[in-house]
C-alpha positions in Angstrom: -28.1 23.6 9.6 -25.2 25.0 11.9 -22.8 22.3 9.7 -23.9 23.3 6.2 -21.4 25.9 5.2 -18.8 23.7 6.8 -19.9 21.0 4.8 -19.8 23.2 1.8 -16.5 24.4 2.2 -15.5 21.1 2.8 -16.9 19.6 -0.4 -15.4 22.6 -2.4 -12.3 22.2 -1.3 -12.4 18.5 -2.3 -13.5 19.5 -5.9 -10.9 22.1 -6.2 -8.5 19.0 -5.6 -9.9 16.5 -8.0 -11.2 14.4 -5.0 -14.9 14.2 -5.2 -17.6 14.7 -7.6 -21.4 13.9 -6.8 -24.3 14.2 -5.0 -24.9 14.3 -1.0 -28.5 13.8 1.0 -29.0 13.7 4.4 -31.8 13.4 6.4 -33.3 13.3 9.6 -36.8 11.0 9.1 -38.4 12.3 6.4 -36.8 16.5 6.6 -34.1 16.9 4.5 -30.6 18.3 6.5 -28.4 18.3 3.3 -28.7 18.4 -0.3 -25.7 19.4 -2.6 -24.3 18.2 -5.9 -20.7 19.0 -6.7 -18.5 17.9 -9.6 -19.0 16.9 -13.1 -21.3 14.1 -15.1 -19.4 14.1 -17.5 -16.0 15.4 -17.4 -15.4 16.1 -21.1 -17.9 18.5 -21.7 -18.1 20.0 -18.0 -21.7 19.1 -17.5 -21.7 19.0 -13.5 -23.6 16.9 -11.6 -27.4 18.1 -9.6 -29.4 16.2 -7.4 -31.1 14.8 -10.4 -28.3 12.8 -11.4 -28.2 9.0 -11.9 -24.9 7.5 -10.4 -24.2 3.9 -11.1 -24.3 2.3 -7.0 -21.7 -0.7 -7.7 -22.1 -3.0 -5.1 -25.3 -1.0 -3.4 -27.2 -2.9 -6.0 -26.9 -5.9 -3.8 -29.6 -4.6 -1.4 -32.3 -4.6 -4.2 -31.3 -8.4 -4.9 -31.7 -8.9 -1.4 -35.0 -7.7 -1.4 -36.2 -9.5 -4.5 -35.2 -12.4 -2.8 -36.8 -12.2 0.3 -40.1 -10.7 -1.5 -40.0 -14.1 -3.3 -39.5 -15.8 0.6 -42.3 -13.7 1.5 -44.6 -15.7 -1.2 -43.4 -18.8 -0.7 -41.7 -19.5 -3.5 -38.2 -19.5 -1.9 -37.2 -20.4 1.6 -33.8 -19.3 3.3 -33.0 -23.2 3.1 -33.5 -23.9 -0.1 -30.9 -25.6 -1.8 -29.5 -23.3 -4.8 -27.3 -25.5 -7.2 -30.4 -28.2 -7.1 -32.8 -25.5 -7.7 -30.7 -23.7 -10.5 -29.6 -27.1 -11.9 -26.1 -26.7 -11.3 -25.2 -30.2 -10.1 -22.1 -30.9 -13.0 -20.4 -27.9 -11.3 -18.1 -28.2 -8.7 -20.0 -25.6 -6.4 -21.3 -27.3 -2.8 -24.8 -28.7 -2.9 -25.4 -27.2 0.8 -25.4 -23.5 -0.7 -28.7 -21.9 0.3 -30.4 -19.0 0.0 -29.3 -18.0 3.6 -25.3 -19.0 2.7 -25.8 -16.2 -0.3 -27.4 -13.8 1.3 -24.8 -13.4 4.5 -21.7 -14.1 2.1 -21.0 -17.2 4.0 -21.6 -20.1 1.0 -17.9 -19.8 0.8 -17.8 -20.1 -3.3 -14.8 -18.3 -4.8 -15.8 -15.2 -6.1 -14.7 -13.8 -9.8 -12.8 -11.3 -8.0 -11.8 -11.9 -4.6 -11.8 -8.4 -2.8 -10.9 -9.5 0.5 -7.6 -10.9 -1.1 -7.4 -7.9 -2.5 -8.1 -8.8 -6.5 -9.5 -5.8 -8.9 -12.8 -6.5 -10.4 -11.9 -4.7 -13.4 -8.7 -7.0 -14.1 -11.5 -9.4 -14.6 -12.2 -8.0 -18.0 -8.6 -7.6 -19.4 -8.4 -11.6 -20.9 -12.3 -11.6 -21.7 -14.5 -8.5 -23.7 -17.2 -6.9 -20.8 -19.6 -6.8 -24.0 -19.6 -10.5 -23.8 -21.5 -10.3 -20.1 -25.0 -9.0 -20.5 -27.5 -11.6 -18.9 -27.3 -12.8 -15.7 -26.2 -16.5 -16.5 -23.3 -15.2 -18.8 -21.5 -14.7 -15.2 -21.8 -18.0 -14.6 -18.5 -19.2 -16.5 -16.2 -16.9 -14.0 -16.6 -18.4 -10.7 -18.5 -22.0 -11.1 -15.3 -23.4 -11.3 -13.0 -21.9 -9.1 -12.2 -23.9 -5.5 -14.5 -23.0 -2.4 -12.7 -20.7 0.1 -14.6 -23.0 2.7 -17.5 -25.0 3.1 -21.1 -23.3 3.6 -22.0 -22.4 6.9 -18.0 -22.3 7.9 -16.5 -18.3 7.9 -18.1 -15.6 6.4 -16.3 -13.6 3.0 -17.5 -11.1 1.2 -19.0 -12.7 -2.0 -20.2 -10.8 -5.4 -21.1 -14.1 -6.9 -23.1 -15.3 -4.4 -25.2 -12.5 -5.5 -25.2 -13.1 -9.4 -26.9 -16.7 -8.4 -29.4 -15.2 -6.0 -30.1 -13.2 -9.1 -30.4 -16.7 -11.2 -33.1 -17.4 -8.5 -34.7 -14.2 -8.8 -35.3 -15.2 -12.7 -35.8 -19.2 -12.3 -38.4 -18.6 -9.7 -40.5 -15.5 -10.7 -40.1 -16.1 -14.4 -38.8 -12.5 -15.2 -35.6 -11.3 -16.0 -33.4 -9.8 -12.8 -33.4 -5.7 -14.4 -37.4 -6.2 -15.2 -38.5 -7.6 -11.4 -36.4 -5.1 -9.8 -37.9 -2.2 -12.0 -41.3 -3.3 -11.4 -41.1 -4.7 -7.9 -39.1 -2.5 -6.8 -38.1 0.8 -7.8 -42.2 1.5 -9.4 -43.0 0.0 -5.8 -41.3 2.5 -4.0 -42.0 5.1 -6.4 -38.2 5.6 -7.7 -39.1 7.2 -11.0 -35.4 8.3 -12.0 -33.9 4.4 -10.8 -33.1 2.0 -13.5 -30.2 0.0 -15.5 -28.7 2.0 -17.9 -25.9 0.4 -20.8 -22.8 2.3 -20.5 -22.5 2.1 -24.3 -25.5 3.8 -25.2 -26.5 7.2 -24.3 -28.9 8.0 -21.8 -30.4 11.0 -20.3 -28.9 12.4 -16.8 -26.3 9.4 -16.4 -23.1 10.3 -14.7 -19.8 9.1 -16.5 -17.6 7.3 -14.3 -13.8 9.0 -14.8 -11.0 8.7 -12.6 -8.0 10.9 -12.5 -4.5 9.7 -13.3 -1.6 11.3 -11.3 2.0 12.3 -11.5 4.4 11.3 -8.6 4.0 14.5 -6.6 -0.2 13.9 -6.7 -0.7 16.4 -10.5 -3.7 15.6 -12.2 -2.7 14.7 -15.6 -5.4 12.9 -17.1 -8.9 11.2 -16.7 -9.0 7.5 -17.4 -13.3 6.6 -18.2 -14.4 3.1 -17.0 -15.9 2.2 -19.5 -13.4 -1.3 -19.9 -14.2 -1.7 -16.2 -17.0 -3.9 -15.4 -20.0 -5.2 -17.9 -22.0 -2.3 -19.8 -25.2 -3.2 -18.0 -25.9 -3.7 -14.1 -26.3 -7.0 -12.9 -27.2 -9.2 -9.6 -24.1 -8.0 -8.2 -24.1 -4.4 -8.8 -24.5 -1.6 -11.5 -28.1 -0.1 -10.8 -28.5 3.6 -11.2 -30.1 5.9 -8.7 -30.3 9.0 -7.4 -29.3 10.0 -3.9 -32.8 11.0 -3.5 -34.9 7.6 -4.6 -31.8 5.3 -2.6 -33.2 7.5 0.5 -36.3 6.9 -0.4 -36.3 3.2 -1.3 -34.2 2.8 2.6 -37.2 4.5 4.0 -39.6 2.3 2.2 -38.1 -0.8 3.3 -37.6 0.6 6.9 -41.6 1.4 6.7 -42.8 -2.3 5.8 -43.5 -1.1 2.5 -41.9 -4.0 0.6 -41.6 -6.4 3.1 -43.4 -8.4 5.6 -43.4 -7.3 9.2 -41.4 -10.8 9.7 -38.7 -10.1 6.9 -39.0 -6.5 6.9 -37.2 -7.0 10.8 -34.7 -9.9 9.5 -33.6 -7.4 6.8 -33.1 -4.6 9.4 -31.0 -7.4 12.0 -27.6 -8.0 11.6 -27.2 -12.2 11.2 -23.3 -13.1 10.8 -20.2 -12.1 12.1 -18.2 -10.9 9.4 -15.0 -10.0 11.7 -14.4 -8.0 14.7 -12.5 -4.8 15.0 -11.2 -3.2 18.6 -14.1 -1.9 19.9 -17.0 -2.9 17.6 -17.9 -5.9 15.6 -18.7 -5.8 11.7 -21.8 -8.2 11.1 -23.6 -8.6 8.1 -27.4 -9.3 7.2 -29.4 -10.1 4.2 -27.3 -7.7 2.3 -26.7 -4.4 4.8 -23.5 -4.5 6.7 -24.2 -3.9 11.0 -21.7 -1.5 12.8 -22.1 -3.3 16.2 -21.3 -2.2 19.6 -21.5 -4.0 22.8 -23.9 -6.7 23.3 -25.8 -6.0 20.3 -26.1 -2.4 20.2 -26.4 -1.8 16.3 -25.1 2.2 15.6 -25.3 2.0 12.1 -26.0 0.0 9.3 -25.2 0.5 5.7 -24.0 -0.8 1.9 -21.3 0.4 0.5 -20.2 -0.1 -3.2 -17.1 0.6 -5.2 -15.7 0.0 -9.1 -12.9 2.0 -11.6 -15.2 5.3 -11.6 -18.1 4.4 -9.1 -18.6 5.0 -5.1 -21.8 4.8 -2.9 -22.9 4.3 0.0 -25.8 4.7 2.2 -25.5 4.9 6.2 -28.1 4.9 8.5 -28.2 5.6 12.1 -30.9 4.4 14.3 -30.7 6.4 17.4 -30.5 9.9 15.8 -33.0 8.5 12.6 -30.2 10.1 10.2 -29.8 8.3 6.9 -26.5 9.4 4.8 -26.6 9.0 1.1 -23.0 9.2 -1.0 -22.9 8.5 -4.3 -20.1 9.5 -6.6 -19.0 8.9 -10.0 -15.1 8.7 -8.8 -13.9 5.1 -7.5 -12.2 7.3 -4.5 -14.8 10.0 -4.0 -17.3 8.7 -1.0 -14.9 7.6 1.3 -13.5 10.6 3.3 -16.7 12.6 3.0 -18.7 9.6 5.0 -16.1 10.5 7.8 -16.2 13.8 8.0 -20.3 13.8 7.9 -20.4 11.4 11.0 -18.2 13.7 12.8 -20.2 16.4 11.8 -23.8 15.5 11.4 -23.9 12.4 13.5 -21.7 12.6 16.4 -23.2 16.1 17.3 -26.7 15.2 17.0 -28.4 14.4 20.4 -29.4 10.7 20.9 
């Protein structure tokens, strides 16, 4: 536990500077290295955040899609080739008819995405010309990105793809005859025994749910305000992202995967692979699987994989690292807050532990 005070200090100091606010697990297997909760839930009545804390995941969310849809591959009622706008009876829509479940699941279907990240296009400017109130149910997406011209044909370059989640969510409902929220809750998080995991409105009040608040600064970096995000994104998760967890049950629900517990032995090791090369960096290739995202080195040495997600108010992600069994768990309830901190715990945690 040599890095614990440091990692304290370093977490203080953060807080002291309006930077982070949240919870923090690490662990090595199943032994806990690191537990801490720092910040605020809500800022307005200086409730801080514990361990206990639900923190909306963003774009982590995509990993429970991912296994809903392979659970349904695992039954048969799916296949990675099946053809998604036949099955979900989209044919008057412009989108390809080549999309399959594959071509969603690696973000390479190439359909434009409501907000286009990798162009670098807000998803809360999204919700400025239309009320988030109005987007509850999965299908209600459907109107922002149907339309919009393919970046490139399926099969043909790989972009990172929200949308492409929303209809493997549409699947997830067509095919097993429940609504997206209900078979993740039951097949899922009651699965893996996540007790604290669920979907929680933002306009309704709910027990141990972290506010999303971002500060607003002057030009020499003064806090002067906090701007809530509640204008943001929809009021309930979706497909795409919005679950709540804690840093404790997204460990958990990794470790379950990782253990077979949710998956077959076939899909549990496709889900663990990377599959596509998303791009390649100087001395490591980004590839992405059936939702994770593979730090790659060499010929096919894997030293990390991990989701990551982000929104006005909202930061996770979860690394893990195969040759030292750590597993890193950031969430925070600042859009900025995760970010740093995953740097300065490799360097500390990772990079010093023996392999």
């Amino acid at each position: 536990m040599r890095f614990a005070r440091v990692l304290d200090d370093y977490f203080r100091h953060l807080v002291a500077k309006d930077l982070f606010s949240g919870a923090v697990l690490i662990t090595q297997g199943e032994s806990r290295l690191y537990a801490r909760a720092f910040g605020y839930a809500s800022r307005a009545w200086r409730v801080p955040n514990t361990l206990d804390t639900r923190f909306d995941t963003a774009s982590i969310t995509k990993l429970f899609t991912a296994i809903a849809t392979l659970q349904l591959i695992d039954r048969g009622l799916l296949a990675f080739d099946t053809p998604v706008v036949e099955r979900l009876h989209l044919e008057d829509t412009p989108l390809s008819k080549d999309i399959t479940v594959s071509h969603l699941l690696t973000h390479t279907s190439g359909i434009g995405d409501d907000a286009d990240e990798e162009a670098g296009e807000r998803y809360e400017d999204v919700w400025k010309a239309k009320p988030n109130y109005s987007v509850v149910e999965t299908r209600d997406f459907l109107p922002q990105f149907v339309n919009k011209p393919a970046n490139f044909s399926p099969g043909q370059g790989c972009r990172y793809c929200n949308c492409g989640f929303i209809l493997l969510g549409l699947l997830i409902e067509s095919v097993s005859g429940m609504k997206y929220r209900d078979y993740v809750s039951t097949h899922i998080f009651t699965r893996v025994g996540m007790p604290d995991s669920d979907f929680f409105r933002m306009d309704r009040a709910s027990h141990n749910v972290a506010e999303g608040c971002d500060p607003s600064r002057d030009a020499a970096g003064t806090v002067v305000g906090w701007q809530r995000n509640i204008y943001s994104f929809p009021p309930i998760g979706s497909p795409d992202g919005g679950a709540h967890v804690t840093v404790a049950d997204l460990d958990l629900f990794l470790r379950a995967v990782r253990a077979g517990k949710l998956l077959s032995p076939a899909l549990t090791s496709a889900f663990l692979s990377p599959q596509v090369v998303h791009r390649t960096r100087d001395t490591w290739t980004e590839m992405y699987g059936y939702g994770l995202q593979f730090r790659v080195e060499g010929p096919g040495k894997v030293v990390c994989y991990e989701k990551d997600g982000i929104n006005a108010g909202v930061s996770g992600i979860i690394s893990h690292y195969p040759d030292q069994n750590i597993t890193v768990t950031l969430l925070s309830n600042m859009e900025d807050g995760v970010w740093d901190p995953i740097d300065r715990i490799h360097e500390l945690v990772v990079d010093s532990q023996p392999t």
